[in-house]
Rosetta silent file (secondary structure, phi, psi, omega in degrees, C-alpha in Angstrom):
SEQUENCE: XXXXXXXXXXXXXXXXXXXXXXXXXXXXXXXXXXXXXXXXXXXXXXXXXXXXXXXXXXXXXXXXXXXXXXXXXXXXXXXXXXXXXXXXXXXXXXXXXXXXXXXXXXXXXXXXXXXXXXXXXXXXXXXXXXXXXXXXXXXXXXXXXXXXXXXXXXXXXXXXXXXXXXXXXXXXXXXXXXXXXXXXXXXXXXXXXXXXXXXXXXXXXXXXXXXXXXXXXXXXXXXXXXXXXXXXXXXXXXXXXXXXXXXXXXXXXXXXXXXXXXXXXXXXXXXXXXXXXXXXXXXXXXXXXXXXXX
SCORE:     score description
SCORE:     0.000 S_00000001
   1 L     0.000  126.601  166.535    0.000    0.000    0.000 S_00000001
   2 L  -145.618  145.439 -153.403    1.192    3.391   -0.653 S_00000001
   3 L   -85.141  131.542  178.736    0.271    6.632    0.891 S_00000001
   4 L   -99.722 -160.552  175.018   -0.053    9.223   -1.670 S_00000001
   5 L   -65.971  137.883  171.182   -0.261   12.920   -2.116 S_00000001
   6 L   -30.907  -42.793 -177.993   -2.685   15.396   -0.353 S_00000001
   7 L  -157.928  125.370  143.209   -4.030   16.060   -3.663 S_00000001
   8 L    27.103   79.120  158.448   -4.496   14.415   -6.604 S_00000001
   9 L   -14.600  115.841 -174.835   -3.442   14.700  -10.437 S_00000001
  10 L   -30.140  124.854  156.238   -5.535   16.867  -12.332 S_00000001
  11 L    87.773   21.412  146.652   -8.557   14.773  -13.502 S_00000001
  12 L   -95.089  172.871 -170.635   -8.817   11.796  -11.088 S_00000001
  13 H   -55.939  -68.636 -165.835  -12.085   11.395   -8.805 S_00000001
  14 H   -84.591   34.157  160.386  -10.602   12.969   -5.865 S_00000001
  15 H   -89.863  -77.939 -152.410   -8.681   16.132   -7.719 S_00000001
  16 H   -58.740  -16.413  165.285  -12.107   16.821   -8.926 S_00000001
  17 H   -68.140  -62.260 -148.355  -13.917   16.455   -5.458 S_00000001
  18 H   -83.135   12.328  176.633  -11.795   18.555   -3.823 S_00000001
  19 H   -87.080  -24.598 -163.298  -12.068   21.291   -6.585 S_00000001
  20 H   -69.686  -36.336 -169.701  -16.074   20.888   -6.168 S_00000001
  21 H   -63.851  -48.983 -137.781  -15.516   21.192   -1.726 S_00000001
  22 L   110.502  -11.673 -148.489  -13.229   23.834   -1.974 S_00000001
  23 L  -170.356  168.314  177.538  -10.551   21.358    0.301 S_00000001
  24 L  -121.741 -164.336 -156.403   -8.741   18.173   -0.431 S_00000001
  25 L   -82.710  149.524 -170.382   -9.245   15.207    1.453 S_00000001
  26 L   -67.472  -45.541 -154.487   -9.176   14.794    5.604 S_00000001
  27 L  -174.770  126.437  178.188   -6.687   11.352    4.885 S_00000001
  28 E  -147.401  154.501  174.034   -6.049    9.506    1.682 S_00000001
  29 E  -143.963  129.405  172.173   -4.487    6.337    0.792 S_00000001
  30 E  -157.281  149.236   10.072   -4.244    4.052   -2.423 S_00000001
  31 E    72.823   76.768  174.854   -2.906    0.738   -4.428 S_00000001
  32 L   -78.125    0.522  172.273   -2.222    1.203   -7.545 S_00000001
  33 L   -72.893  -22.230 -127.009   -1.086   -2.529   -7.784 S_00000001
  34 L  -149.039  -27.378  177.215   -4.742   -3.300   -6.398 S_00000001
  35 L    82.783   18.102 -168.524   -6.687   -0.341   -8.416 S_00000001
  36 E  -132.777  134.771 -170.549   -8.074    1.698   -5.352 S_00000001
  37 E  -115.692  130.819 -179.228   -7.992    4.911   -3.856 S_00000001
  38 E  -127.440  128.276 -135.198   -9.359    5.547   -0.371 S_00000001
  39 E  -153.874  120.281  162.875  -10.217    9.372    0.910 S_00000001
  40 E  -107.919  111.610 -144.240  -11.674   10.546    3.893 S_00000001
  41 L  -113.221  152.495  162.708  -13.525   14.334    3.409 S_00000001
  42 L  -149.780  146.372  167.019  -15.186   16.320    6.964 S_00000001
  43 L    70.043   49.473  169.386  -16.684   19.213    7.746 S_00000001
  44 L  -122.136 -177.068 -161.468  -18.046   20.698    4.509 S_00000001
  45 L   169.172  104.889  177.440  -21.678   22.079    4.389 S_00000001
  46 E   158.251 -162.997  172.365  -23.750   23.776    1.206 S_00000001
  47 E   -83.804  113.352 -170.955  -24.919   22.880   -2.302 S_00000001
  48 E  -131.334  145.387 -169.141  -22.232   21.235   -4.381 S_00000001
  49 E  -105.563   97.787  161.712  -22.273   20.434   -7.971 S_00000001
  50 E   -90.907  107.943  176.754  -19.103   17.641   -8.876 S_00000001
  51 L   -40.445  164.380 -169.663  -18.848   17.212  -12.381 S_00000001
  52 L   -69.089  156.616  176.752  -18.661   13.357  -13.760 S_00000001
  53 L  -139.867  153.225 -120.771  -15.841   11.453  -12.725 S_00000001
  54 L   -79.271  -50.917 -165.813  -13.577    9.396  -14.964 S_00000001
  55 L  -105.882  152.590  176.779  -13.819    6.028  -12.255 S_00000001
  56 L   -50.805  145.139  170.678  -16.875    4.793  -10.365 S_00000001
  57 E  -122.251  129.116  163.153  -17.017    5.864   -6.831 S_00000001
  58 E  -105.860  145.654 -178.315  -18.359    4.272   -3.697 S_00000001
  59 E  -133.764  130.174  169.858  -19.121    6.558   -0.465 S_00000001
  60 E  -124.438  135.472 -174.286  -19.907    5.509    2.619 S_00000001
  61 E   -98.263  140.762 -150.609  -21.229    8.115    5.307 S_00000001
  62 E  -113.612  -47.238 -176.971  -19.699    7.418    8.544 S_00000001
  63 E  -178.588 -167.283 -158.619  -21.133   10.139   10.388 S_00000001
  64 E    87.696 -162.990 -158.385  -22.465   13.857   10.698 S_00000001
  65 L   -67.299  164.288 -178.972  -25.777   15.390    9.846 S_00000001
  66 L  -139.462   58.298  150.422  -28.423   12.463    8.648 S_00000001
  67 L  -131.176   38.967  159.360  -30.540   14.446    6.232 S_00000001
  68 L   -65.809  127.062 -135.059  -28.130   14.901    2.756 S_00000001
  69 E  -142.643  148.172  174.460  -29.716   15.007    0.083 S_00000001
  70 E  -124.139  152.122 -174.193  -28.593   14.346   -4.254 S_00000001
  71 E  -112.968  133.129 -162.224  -30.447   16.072   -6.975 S_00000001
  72 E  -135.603  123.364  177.448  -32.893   13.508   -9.011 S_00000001
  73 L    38.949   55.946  152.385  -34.944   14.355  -11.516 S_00000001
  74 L    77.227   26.437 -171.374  -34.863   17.935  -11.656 S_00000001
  75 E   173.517  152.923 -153.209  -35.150   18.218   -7.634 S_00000001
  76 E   -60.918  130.078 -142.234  -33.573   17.570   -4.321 S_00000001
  77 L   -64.601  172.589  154.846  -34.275   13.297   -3.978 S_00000001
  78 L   -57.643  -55.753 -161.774  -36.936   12.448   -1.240 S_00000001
  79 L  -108.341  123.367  169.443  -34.893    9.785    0.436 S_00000001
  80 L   -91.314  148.317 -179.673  -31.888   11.097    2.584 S_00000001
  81 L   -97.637 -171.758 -177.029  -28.729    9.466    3.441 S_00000001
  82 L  -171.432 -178.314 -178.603  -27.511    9.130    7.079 S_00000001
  83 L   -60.797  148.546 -175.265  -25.004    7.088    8.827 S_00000001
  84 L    89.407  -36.106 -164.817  -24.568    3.621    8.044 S_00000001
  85 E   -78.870  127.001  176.592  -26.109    4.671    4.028 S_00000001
  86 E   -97.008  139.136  144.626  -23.394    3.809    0.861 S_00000001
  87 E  -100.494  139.901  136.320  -23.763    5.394   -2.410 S_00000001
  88 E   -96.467  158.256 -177.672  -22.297    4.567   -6.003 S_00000001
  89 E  -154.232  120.135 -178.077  -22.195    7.092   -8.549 S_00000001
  90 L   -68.081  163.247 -174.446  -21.043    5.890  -11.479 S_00000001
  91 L   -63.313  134.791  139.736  -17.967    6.965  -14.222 S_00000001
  92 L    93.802    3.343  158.723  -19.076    9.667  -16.652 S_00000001
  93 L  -133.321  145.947  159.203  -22.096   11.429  -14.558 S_00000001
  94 L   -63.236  145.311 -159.098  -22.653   14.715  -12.727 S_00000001
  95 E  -124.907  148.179  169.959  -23.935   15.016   -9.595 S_00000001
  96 E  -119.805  156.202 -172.292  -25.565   17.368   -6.738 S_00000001
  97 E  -150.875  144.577 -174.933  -25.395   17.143   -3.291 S_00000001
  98 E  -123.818  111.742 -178.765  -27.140   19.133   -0.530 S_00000001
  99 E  -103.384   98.460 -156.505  -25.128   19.317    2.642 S_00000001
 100 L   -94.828    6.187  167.393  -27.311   20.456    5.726 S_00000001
 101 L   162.396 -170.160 -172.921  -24.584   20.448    7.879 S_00000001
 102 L   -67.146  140.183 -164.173  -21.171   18.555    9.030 S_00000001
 103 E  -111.056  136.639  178.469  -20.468   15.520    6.974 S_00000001
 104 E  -128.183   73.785 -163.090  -18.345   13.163    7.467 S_00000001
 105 E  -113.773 -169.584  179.621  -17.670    9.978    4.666 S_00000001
 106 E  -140.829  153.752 -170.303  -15.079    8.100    3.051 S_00000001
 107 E  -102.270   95.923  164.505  -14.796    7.583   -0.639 S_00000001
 108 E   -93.190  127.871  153.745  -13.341    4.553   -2.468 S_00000001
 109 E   -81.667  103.373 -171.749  -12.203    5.106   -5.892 S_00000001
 110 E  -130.004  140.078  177.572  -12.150    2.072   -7.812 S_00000001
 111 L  -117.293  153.942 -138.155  -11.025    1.363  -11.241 S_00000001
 112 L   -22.678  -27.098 -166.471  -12.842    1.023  -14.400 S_00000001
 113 L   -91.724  -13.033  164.169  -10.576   -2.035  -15.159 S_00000001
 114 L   -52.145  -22.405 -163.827  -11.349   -3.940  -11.793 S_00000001
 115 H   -81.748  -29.655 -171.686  -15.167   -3.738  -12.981 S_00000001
 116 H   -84.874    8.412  134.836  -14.933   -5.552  -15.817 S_00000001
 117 H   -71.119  -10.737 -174.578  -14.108   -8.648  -14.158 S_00000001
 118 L   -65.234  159.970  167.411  -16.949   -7.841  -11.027 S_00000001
 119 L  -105.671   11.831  163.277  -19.844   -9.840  -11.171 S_00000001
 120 L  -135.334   47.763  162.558  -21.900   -6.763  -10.406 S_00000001
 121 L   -60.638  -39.927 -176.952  -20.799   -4.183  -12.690 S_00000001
 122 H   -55.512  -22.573  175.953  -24.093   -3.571  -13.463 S_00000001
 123 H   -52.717  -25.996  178.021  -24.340   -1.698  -10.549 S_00000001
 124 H   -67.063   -8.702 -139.788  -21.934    0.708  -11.258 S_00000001
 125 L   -94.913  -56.213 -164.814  -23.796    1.787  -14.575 S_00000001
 126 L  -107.688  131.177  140.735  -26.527    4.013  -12.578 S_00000001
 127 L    18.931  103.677  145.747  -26.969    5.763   -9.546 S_00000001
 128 E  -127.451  128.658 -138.314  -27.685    3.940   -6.041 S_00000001
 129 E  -122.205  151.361  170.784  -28.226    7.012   -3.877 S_00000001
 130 E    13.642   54.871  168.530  -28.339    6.238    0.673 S_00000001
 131 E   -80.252  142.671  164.791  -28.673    2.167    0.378 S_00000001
 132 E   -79.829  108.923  178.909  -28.328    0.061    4.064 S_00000001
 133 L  -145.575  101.674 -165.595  -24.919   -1.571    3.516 S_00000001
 134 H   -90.108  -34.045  154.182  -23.833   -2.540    7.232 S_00000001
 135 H   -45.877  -26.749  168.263  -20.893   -4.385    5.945 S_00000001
 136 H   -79.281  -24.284 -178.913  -19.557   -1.925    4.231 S_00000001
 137 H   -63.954  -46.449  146.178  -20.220    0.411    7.030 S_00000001
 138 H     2.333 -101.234  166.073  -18.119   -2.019    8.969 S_00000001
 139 H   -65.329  -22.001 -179.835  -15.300   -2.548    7.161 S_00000001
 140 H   -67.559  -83.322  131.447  -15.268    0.988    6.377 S_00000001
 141 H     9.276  -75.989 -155.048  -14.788    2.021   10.359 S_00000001
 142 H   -67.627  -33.138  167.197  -12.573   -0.543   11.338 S_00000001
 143 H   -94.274   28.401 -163.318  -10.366    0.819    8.572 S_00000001
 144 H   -98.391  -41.880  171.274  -10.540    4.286    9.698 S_00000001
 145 H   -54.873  -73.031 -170.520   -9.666    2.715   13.467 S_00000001
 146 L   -86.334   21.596  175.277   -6.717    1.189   12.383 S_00000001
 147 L   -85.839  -19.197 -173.493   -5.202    4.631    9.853 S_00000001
 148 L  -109.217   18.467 -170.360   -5.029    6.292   13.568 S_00000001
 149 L  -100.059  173.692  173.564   -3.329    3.554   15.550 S_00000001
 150 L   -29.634  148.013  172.324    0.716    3.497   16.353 S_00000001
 151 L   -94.634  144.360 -160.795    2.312    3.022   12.597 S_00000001
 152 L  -178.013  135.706 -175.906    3.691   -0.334   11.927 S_00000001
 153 H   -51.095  -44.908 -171.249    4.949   -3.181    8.854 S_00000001
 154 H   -93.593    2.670  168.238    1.900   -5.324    9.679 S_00000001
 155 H   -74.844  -60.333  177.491   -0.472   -2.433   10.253 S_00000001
 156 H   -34.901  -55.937  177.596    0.212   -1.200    6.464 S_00000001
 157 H   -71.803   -9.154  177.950   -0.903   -4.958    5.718 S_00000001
 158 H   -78.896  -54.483  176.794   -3.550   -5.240    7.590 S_00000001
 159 H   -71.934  -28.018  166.910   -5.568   -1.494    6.173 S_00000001
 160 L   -75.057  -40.371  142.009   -4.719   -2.822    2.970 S_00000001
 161 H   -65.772  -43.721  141.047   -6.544   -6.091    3.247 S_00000001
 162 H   -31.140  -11.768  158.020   -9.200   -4.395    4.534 S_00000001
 163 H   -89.115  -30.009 -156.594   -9.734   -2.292    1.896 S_00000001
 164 H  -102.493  -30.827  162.209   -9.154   -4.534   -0.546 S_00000001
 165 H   -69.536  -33.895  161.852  -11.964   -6.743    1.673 S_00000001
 166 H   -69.938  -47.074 -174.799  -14.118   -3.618    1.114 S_00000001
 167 H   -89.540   -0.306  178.716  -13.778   -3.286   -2.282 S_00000001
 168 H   -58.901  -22.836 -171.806  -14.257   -7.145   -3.405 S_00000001
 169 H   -76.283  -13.322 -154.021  -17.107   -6.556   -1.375 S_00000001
 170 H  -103.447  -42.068 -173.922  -18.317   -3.359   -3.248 S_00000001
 171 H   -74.301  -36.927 -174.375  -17.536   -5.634   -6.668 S_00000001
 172 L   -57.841  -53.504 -176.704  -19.286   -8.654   -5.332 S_00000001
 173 L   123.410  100.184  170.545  -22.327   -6.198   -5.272 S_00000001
 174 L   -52.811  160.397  176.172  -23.073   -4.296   -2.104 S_00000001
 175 L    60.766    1.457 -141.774  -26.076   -4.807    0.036 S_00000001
 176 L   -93.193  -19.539  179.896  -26.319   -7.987   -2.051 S_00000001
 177 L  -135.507  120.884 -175.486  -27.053  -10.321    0.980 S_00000001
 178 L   -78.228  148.623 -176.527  -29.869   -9.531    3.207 S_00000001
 179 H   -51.318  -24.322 -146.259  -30.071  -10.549    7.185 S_00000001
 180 H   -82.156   -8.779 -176.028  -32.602  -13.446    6.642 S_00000001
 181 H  -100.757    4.707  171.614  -29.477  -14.773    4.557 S_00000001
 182 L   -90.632  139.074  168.447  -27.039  -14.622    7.424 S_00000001
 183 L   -69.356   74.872  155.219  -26.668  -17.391    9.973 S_00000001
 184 L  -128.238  169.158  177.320  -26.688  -15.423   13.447 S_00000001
 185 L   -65.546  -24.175 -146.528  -29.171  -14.780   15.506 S_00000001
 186 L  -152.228  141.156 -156.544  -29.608  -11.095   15.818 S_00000001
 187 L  -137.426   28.650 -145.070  -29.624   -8.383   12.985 S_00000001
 188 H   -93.691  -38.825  173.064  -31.125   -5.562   15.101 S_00000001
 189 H   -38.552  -43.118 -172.403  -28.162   -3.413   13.108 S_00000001
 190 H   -74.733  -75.192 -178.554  -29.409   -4.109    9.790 S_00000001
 191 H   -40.032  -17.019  150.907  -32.533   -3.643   11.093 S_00000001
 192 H   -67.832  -84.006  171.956  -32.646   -0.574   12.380 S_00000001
 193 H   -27.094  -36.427  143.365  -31.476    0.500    9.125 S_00000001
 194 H   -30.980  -86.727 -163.637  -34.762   -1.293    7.272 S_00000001
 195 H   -22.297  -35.699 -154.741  -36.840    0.771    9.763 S_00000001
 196 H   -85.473  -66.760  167.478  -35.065    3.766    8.816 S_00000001
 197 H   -31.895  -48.900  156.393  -35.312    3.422    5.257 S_00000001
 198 H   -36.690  -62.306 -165.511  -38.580    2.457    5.201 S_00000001
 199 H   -67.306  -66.754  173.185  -39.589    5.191    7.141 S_00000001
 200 H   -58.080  -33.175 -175.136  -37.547    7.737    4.362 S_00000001
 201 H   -75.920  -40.537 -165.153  -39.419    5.744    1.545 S_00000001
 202 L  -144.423   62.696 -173.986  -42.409    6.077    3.182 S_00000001
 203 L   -73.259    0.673  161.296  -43.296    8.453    5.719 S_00000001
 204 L   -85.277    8.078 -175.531  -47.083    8.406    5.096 S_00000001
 205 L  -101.673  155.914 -167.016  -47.529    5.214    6.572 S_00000001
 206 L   -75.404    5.244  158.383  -48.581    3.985   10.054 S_00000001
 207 L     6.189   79.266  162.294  -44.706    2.708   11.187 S_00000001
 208 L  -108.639  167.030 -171.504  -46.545    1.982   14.450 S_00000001
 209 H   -40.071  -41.067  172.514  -44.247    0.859   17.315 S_00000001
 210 H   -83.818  -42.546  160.905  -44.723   -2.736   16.838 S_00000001
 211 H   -57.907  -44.690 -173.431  -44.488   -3.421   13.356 S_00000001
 212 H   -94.625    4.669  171.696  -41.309   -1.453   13.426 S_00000001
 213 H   -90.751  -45.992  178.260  -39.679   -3.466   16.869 S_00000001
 214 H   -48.244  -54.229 -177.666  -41.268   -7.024   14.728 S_00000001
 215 H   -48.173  -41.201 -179.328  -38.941   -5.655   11.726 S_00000001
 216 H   -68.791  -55.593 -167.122  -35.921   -5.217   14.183 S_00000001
 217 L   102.408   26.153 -161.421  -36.353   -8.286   15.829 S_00000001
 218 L  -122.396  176.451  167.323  -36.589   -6.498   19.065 S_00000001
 219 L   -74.468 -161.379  164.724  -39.312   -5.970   22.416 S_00000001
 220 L  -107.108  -13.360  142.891  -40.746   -2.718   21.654 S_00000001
 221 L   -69.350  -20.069  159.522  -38.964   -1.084   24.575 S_00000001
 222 H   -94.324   -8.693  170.815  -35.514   -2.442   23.434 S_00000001
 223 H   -86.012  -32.906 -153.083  -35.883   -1.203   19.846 S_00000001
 224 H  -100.342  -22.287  175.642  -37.013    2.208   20.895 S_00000001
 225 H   -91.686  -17.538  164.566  -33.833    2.875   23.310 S_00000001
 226 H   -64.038  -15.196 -176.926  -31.537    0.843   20.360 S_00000001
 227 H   -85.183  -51.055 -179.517  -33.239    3.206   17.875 S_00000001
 228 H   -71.248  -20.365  179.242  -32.477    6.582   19.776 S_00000001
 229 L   -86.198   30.341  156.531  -28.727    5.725   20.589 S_00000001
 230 L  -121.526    0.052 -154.805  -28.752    5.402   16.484 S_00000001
 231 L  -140.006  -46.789 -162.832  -30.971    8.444   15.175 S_00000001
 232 L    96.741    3.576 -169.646  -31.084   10.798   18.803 S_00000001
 233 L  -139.602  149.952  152.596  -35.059   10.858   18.132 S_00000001
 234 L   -26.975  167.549  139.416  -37.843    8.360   19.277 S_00000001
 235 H   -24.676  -74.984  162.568  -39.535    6.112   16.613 S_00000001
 236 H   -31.260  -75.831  167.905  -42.047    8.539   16.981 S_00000001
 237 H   -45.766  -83.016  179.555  -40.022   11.742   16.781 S_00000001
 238 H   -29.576  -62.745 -172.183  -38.181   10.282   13.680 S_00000001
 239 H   -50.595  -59.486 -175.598  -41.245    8.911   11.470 S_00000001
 240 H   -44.814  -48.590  159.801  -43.178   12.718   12.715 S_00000001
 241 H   -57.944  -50.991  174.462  -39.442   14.466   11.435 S_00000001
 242 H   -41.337  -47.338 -147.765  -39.275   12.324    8.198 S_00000001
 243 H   -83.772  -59.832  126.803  -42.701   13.499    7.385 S_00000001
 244 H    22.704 -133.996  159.033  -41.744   17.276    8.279 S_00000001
 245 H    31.440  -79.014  167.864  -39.124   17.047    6.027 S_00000001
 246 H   -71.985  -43.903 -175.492  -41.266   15.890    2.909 S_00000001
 247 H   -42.617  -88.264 -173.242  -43.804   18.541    4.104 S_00000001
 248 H   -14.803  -61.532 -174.148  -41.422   21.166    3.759 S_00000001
 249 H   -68.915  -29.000 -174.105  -39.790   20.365    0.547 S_00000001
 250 H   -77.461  -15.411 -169.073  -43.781   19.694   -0.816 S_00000001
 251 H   -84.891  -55.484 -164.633  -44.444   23.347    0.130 S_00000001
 252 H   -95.779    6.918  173.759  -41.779   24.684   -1.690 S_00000001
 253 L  -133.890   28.102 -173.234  -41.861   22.702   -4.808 S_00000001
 254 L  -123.280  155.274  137.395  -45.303   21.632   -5.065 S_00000001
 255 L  -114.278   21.682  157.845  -48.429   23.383   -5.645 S_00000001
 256 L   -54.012  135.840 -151.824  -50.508   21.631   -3.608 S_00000001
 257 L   -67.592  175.411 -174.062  -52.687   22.756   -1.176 S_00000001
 258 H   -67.672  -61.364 -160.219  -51.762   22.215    2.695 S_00000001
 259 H   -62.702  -21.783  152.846  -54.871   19.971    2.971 S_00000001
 260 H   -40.789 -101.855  161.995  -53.793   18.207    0.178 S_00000001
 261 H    -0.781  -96.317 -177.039  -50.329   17.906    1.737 S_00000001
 262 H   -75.577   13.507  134.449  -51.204   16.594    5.101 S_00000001
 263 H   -81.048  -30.415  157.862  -53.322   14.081    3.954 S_00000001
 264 H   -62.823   -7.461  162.423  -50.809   12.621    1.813 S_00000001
 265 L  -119.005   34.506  165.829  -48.561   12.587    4.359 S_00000001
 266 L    79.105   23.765  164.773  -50.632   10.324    7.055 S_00000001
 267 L  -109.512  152.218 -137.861  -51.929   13.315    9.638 S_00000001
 268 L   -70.369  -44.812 -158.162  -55.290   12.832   11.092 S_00000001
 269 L  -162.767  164.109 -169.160  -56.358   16.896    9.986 S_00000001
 270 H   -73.310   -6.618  179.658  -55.016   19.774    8.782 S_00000001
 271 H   -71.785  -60.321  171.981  -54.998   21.080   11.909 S_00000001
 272 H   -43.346  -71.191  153.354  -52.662   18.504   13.489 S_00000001
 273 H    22.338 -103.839 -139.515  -50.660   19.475   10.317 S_00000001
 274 H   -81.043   -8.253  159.496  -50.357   22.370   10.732 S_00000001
 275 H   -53.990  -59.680  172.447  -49.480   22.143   14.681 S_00000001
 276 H   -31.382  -70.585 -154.267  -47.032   19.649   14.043 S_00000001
 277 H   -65.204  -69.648 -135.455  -45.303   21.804   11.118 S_00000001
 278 H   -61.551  -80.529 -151.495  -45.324   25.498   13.308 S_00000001
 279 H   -44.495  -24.678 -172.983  -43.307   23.085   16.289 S_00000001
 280 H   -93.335  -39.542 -167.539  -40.731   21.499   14.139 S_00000001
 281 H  -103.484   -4.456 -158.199  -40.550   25.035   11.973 S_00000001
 282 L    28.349   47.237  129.442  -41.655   27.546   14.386 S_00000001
 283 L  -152.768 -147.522 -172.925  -44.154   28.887   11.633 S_00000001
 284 L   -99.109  140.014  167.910  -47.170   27.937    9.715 S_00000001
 285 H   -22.715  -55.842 -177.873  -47.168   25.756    6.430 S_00000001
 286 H   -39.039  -80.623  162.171  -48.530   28.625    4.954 S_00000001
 287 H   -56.022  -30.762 -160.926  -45.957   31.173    5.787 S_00000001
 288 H   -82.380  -28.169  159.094  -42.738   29.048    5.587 S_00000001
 289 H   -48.582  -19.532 -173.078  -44.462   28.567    1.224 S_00000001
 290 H   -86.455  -77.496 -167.503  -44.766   32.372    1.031 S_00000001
 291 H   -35.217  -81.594  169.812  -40.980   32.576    2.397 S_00000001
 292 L   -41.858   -3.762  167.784  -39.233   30.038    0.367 S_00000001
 293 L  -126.171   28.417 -168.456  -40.865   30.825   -2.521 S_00000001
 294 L  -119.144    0.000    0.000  -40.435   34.545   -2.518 S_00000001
């Protein structure tokens, strides 16, 4: 493995990130015997446009704000990433990303000629925008744990199989095996991540406490304190933020009326609504469409 430069040759994936941040990378490492570049960025925040880049990337977000958002179809996506969530974003397209505060991920750069031997290249072709990938999330961590320990001949080999265990893992096809296909007992990680997703996919739906503890694989009193040491918010609070959220964004890019609105997004009246919205926004549906669209 060998540790390269702070920044980049003109025209690889991470030159062209860090022209998009503004900054180069927090820590980078890469193998060009092995075809992979590994980048750790923190503590950026805005609207960023990064132009296509020449090799497929995978990102994993490690940690920071857990509403970041990519622009899909002519508008900021629905479905947010958060901790634990992988993207790929494939060679040859541009991309946007809406940063609501500090971010914290790691990149792998892997290249074009590794893919054509993967058996899940197709993945690479398109888009896959805040997917539940707890292995990668994993392996990702553990090698960020050992880039800060004591320096050492078998440490270098050690972050270097581990990377190299991320990306066959990335090539293999992330996310590609689901808990019901592992043998252990207890998946409440993964699962918590379903919930969450779920939840982002669909935040008009009744996600009442036991159907989402049944999903987990939990009591309904140990999923709701394993769920706040992962999110900081209830069940409750989360599904009621998710929905928020989607309000908000429905306000300013919709023209649908409020009543309209909060029935499509599962609240008993418009009233509740509109209660809800002033506490999470401290003003009225009404008013925060008049701002945001002035």
């Amino acid at each position: 493995m060998q540790e390269l430069p702070r920044f980049n040759p003109a025209g690889t994936n991470e030159a062209i990130i860090s022209d998009a941040l503004g900054r180069g990378p927090d820590m980078q490492l890469g193998s060009r015997e092995d075809g992979w570049q590994l980048c750790r960025w923190r503590q950026f925040v805005g609207s960023y446009t990064v132009p296509a880049l020449p090799e497929p990337l995978y990102t994993m977000h490690i940690a920071g704000q857990q509403h970041n958002r990519t622009w899909l179809n002519g508008g900021w996506s629905e479905h947010a990433s958060m901790p634990g969530c992988a993207t790929i974003v494939p060679s040859g397209q541009q991309t946007g990303w809406l940063v609501d505060g500090e971010l914290d991920v790691v990149t792998l750069s892997v290249s074009s000629q590794q893919l054509q031997r993967a058996p899940a290249a197709d993945q690479f072709r398109t888009m896959r925008f805040a997917f539940s990938d707890p292995l990668g999330a994993a392996l990702t961590r553990q090698v960020l744990s050992e880039l800060y320990a004591p320096q050492s001949a078998e440490r270098e080999v050690y972050i270097g199989a581990l990377v190299n265990a991320l990306k066959a893992h990335i090539l293999r096809g992330a996310n590609s095996v689901t808990a019901q296909d592992i043998p252990i007992s207890s998946f409440s990680s993964y699962r918590i991540h379903h919930v969450m997703n779920a939840i982002l996919q669909k935040p008009e739906a009744q996600h009442s406490l036991e159907e989402m503890s049944a999903v987990a694989g939990l009591t309904p009193s140990h999923f709701c304190r394993v769920f706040r040491k992962a999110t900081g918010l209830s069940p409750h609070q989360y599904v009621m933020k998710t929905r928020l959220d989607k309000a908000q964004q429905m306000l300013h890019q919709s023209d649908l009326s409020i009543a309209a609105i909060s029935e499509s997004l599962g609240f008993t009246s418009q009233s509740h609504f509109t209660r809800a919205f002033r506490q999470f926004t401290g003003e009225a549906p009404s008013d925060f469409r008049k701002r945001t669209r002035n």
